[in-house]
C-alpha positions as a Markdown table, in Angstrom:
| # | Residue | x | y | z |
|---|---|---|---|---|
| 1 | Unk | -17.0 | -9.9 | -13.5 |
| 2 | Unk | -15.3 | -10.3 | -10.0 |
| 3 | Unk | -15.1 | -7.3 | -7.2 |
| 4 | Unk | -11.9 | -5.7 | -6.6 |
| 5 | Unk | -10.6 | -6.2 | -2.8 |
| 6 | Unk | -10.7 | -2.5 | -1.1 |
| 7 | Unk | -7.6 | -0.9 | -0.6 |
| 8 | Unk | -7.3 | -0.4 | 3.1 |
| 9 | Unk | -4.7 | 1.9 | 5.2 |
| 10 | Unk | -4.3 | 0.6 | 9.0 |
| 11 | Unk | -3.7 | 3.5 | 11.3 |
| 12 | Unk | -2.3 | 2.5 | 14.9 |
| 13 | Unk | 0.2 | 4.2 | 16.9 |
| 14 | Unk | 1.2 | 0.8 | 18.4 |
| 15 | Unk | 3.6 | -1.2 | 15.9 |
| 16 | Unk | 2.3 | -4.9 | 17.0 |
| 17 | Unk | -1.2 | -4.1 | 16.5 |
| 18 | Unk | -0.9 | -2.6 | 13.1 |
| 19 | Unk | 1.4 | -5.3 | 12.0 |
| 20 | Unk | -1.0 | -7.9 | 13.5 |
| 21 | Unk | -4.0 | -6.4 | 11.5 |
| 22 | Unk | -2.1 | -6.0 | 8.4 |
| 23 | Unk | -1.4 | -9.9 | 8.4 |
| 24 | Unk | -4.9 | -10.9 | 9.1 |
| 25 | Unk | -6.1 | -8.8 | 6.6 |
| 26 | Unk | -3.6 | -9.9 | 4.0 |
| 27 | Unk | -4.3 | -13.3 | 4.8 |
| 28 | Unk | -8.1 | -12.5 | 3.9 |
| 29 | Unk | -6.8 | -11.1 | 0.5 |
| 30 | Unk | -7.5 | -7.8 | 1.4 |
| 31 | Unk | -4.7 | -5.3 | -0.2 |
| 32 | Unk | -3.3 | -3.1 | 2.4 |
| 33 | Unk | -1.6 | 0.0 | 0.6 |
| 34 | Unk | 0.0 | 1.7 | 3.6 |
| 35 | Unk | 0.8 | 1.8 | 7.0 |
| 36 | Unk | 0.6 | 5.1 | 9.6 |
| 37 | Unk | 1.1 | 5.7 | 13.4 |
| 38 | Unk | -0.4 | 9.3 | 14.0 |
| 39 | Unk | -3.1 | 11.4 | 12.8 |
| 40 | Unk | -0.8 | 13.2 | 10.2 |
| 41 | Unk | 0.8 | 10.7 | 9.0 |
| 42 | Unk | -2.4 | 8.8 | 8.3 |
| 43 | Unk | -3.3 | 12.2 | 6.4 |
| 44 | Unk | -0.8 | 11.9 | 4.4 |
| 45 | Unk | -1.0 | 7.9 | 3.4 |
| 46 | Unk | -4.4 | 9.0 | 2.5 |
| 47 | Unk | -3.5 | 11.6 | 0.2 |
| 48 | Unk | -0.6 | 9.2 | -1.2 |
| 49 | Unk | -2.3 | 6.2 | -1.7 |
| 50 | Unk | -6.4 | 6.9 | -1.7 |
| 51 | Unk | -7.5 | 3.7 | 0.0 |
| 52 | Unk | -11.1 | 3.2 | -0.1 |
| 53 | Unk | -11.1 | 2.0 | 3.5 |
| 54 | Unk | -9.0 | 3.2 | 6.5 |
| 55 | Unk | -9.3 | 1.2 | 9.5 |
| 56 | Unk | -7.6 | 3.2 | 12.1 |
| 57 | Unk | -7.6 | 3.7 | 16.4 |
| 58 | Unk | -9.6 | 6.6 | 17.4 |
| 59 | Unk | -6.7 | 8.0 | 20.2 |
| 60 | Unk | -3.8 | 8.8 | 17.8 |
| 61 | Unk | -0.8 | 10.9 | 18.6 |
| 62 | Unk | -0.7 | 14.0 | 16.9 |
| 63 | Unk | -3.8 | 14.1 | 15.3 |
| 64 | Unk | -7.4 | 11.8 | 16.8 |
């Protein structure tokens, strides 16, 4: 029986950095389901998509 890969949602308000972190995670073979740049949006990828990990910065726009 193998492990499945978490499902991981990568919260950053700057655009380089979460596209930087999505590649090297995808490279690791790490599915990432979504993508967010503020608090609420991240709220709502959440609710969309239930990632078992969110890896996000802790000064967001709209919502820390």
């Amino acid at each position: 029986m193998t492990e499945a890969n978490p499902r991981v949602l990568v919260v950053d308000d700057q655009t380089l950095v979460r596209q930087g972190i999505r590649s090297l995670l995808e490279l690791a073979g790490i599915d990432v389901v979504a993508e967010a740049s503020d608090g609420a949006e991240a709220i709502k990828e959440c609710l969309l998509n239930e990632p078992d990990v969110v890896l996000l910065d802790l000064r967001m726009p709209v919502h820390d």
